[in-house]
N, C-alpha and C positions, 0 to 999 in steps of 0.2 A: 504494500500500500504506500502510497506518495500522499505526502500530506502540503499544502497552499498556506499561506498566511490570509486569515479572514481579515481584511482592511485594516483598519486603525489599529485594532484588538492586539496585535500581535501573536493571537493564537494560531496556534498551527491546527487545522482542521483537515480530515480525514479525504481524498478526492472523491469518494464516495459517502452519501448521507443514508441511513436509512431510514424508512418514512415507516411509522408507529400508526397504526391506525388498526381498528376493530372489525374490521369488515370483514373476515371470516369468523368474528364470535369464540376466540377464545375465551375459554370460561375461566382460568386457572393462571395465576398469577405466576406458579413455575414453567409455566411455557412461555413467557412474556420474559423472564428473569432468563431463559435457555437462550431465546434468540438475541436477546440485546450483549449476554455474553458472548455467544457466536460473531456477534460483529467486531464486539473487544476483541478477542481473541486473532483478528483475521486483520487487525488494523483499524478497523472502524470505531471511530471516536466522533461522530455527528449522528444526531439523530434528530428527529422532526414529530413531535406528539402528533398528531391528528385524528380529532374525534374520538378521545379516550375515556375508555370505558374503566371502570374501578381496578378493574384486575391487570388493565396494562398498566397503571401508576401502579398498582402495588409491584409488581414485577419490575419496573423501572427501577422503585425506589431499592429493593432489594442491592441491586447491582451498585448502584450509586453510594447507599450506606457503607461498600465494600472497598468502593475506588476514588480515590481523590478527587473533588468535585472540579478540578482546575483543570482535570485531563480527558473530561468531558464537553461536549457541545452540544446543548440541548434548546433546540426550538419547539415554540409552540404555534400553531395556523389556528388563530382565531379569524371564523366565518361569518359570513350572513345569518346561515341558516342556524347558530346557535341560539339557543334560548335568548333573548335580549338582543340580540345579534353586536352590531359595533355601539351602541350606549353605554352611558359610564356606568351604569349598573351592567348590563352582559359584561365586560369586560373584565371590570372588575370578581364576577364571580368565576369566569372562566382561571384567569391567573391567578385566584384564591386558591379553586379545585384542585388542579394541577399541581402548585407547589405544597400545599399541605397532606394531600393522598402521596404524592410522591418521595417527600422529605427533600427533595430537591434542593430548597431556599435561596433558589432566582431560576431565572431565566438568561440564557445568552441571547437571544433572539426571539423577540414577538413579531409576528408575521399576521399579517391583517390579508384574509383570502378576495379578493376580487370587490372592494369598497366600492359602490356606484358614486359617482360625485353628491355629491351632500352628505353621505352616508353617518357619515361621523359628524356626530357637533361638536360645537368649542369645549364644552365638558371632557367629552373623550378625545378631544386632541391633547386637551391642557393633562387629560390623564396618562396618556402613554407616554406624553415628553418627560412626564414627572416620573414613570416608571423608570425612565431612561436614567435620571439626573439620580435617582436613589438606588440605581443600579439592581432593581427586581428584575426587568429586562436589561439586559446590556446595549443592545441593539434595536431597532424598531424596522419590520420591512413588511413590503408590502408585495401583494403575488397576481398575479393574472395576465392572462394578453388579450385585451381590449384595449378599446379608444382609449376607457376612463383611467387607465392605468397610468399613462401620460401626465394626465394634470396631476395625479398623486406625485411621478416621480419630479414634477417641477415645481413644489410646494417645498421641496427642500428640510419636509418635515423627517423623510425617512433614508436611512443609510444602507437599507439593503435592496436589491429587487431580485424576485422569485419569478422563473420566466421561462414558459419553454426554449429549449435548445437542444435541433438534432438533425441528422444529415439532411430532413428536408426544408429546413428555416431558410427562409429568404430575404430579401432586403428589410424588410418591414420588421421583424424577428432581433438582424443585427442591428438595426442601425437604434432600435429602441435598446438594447445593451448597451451600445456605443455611448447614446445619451446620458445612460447612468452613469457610465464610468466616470464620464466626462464630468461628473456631479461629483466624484469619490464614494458613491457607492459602489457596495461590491453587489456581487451576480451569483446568484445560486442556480443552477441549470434544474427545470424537471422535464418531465415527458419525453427523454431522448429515445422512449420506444414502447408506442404506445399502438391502437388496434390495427389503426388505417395504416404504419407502417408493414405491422406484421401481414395487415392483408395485402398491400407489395410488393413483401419480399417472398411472396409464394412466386412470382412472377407471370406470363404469360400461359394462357390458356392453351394448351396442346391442341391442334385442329385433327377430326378426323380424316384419317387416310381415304384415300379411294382411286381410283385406276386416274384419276386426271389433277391428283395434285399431290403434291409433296405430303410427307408427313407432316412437317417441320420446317420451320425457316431458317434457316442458317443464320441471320441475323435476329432471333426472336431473344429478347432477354437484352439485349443492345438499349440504353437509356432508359431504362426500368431498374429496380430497388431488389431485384430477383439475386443479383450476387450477393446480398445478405444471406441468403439461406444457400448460398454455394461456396463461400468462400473456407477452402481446408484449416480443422484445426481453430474455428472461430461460428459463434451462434452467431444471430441477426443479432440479438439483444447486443453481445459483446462489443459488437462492431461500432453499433448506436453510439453505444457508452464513451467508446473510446474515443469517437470522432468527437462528443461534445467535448472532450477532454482538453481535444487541441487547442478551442477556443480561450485564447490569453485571460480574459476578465472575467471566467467563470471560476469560481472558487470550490465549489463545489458541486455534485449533480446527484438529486434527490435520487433513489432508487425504492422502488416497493416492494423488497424480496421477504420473501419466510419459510425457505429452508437452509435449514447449516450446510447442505452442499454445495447449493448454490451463492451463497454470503462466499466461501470460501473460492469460487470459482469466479465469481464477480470481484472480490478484492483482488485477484491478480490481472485484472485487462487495464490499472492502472502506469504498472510496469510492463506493458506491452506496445512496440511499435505498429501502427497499421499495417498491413501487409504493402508489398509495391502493388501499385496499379489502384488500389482500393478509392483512394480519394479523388482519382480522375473517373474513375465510375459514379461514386458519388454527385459528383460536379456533372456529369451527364446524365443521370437519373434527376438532379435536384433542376435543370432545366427543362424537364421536359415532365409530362402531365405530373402534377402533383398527388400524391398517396392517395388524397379524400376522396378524387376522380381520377384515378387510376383506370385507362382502357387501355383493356390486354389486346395487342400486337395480333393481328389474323393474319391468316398464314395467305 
């Protein structure tokens, strides 16, 4: 595992984060305490709460009770859709819940998920800044790719931004990174491989044979996302991972894994070079039809 300096912080952070969330319903706070050591163990020192259920804070807190809390990096993605959503009452009980179930006693990073503009009033702005100034949160960032993301990142309220980033990002992608940077916020990558790639990188549709045409095209798979699932020696997912890696002002890039073999096989594509040829394919795939609308090549 390769680790980045997170902005200001001086902390060294892990190239991979992994993202805590309950959406398969573990019930049991030693499977919560098994995976988050699985990442310790493999390098991983960034993690990202989201939408935690009792048993992943207990499980958290387990781990943490055990390890220096300085040698951890722990965010939290306060949402809309939570109780109270971004009001200085939701707020306030979400970074209550969390630190006190956890044992935690701060936060490095409050991440506010996809705010519409107005979303938050002067109450909850004057709250986060204050979170910042007393150091419960260390950092304040904000996450989404919309319009509205924009005016957040020009309000100069927040020093992180959460963004997708992956072999298919385009101008619009970079150049809102760019802006951050240019801000001295740092960049957390997510999404660098998500459904509409994997449906991609199956790549074109095989045509049926028959006495008046080819099987096959010799050029079928040429500017399509299909050498992800061909390239030796590397998954789609790894390939994603690594390519968001290249990008200079990412500090990090979220990941959603939950099993130890996988934590363990995902922590080494940090120490890996692309293979040759892979990012001129990339660069040919990324110009031509995009993942979402993806039309397979006929023969």
């Amino acid at each position: 595992m390769r680790y980045r300096s997170f902005g200001a912080t001086g902390m060294a952070v892990s190239a991979v984060s992994l993202i805590l969330n309950d959406a398969r319903g573990r019930t049991r706070a030693s499977e919560w305490r098994e995976l988050v050591f699985a990442g310790l163990e493999n390098g991983v020192n960034s993690f990202e709460i989201s939408d935690p259920s009792p048993a992943l804070l207990e499980g958290l807190g387990m781990v943490a009770a055990g390890v220096e809390r300085r040698l951890m990096f722990v965010a939290l993605r306060a949402g809309a859709k939570q109780t109270q959503g971004f009001s200085t009452e939701g707020l306030t009980a979400a970074i209550r819940g969390v630190l006190e179930k956890s044992g935690l006693g701060y936060l490095d990073l409050l991440t506010l998920d996809q705010p519409e503009p107005g979303a938050i009033d002067q109450g909850a702005m004057d709250l986060i800044k204050g979170l910042r100034t007393s150091r419960i949160a260390g950092r304040l960032g904000v996450a989404g790719d919309y319009d509205g993301v924009d005016g957040w990142v020009a309000t100069g309220a927040f020093d992180t931004l959460v963004h997708p980033f992956s072999v298919a990002s385009g101008w619009r992608e970079r150049n809102r990174i760019k802006t951050a940077t240019s801000r001295d916020m740092s960049v957390i990558a997510s999404d660098s491989f998500n459904d509409e790639l994997a449906e991609a990188a199956k790549g074109p549709k095989v045509p049926i044979s028959s006495l008046w045409k080819r099987k096959s095209d010799p050029l079928s798979g040429y500017g399509t996302y299909a050498f992800l699932n061909a390239t030796p020696g590397w998954t789609a997912e790894d390939i994603c991972l690594a390519y968001s890696l290249t990008e200079p002002a990412v500090t990090t890039v979220l990941m959603n894994v939950e099993r130890r073999e996988r934590i363990e096989a995902m922590a080494d594509v940090p120490e890996r070079d692309l293979p040759t040829g892979v990012a001129a394919q990339i660069e040919m795939a990324r110009f031509s039809a995009p993942p979402g609308g993806v039309e397979r090549r006929k023969a």
